[in-house]
N, C-alpha and C positions, 0 to 999 in steps of 0.2 A: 449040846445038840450035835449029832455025826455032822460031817459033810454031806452027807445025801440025804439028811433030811433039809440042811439049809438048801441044797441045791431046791427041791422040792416045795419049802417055802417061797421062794423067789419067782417059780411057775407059778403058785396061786396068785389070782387079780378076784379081788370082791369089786362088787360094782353095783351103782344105786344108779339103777336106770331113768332114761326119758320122765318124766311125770310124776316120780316120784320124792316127796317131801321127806326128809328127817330130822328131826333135833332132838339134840342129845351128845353124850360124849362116845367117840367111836377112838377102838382100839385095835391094832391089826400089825400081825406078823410080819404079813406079806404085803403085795402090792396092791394098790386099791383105787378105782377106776369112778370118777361120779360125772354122769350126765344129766343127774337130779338135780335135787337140791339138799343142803344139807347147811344146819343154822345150830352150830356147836361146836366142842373142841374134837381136837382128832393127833390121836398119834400113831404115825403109820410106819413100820420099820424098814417097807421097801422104800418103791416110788409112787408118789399121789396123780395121777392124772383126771386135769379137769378138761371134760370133753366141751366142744364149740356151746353145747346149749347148756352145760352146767355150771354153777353158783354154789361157793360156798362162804359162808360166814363164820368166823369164830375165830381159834386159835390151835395152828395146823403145825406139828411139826414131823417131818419125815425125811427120810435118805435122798429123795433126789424130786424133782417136781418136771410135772411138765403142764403148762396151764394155755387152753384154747378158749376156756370160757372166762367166767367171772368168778374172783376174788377180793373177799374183802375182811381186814382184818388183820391180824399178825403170822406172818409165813416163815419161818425159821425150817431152811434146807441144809441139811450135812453136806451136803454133794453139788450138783446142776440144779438150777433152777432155768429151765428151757419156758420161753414166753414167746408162742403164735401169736401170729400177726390179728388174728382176731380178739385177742388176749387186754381183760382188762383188772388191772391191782387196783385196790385203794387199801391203807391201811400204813402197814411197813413190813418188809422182807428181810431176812439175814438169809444169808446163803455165802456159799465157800466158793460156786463157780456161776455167772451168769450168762444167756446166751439170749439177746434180744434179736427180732424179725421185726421186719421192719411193718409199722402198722401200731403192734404194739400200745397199749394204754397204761400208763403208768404214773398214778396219784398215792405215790405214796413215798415214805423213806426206805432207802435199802443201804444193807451196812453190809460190807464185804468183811468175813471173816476166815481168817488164814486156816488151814488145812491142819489138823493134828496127825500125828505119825502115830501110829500107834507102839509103835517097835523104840520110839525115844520119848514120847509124851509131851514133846513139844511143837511148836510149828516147824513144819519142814519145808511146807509148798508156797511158793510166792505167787502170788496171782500174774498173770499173764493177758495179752489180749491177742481174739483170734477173730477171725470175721464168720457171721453165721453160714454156712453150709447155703442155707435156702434163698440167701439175698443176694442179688448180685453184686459185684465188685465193685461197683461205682455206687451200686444204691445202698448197698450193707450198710448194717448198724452194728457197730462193734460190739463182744463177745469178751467176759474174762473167764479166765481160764486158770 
């Protein structure tokens, strides 16, 4: 694929709106946005945002997360896995960077896993910690990075 066509995938967001129900297995290039519900697997090659009033169920894997609603199930992120303070897991998570707000609901196992280079095919990035942007300094919940 050119660069401007990935530039151009990266701009599409699909999105399963307010009200709406799906199960089934979803696949997706781009980035992909649910304030539905959705009760299956999913593999997304951007980033998955779950919006404040959406749920999903299954087995999700994708480049980066950001979750305001509800998840439950197994979440495997390449990237960030960002959790709003409205934000509730049950299940278990992998992800490479976590960034929790304080509020947060979290009922599940999460396994930090190290970063691949792609340029040596081995782990490069050592996980760090940083405080979330949204919380404040005294209240923040720590962040790796």
């Amino acid at each position: 694929m050119s660069k401007s066509n990935e530039q151009m995938q990266t701009l599409k967001v699909n999105s399963i709106v307010e009200g709406t129900k799906l199960r089934g297995e979803i696949n997706s290039p781009g980035n992909f946005r649910i304030d539905g519900e959705v009760d299956g697997d999913m593999k997304i090659e951007g980033k998955l945002i779950i919006g404040a009033k959406g749920l999903v169920k299954g087995k999700v894997t994708c480049k980066d997360a950001e979750i305001e609603g509800r998840f439950d199930g197994h979440l495997s992120v390449n990237g960030l896995l960002s959790l709003k303070s409205t934000s509730e897991i049950t299940g278990d998570a992998v992800f490479t960077r976590l960034m929790v707000a304080e509020g947060a609901k979290l009922t599940c196992t999460c396994n930090l896993k190290q970063a691949v280079s792609s340029s040596q095919g081995s782990s490069s990035a050592k996980p760090s910690v940083a405080k979330d942007p949204e919380a404040s300094s005294d209240r923040g919940m720590s962040a790796v990075s």
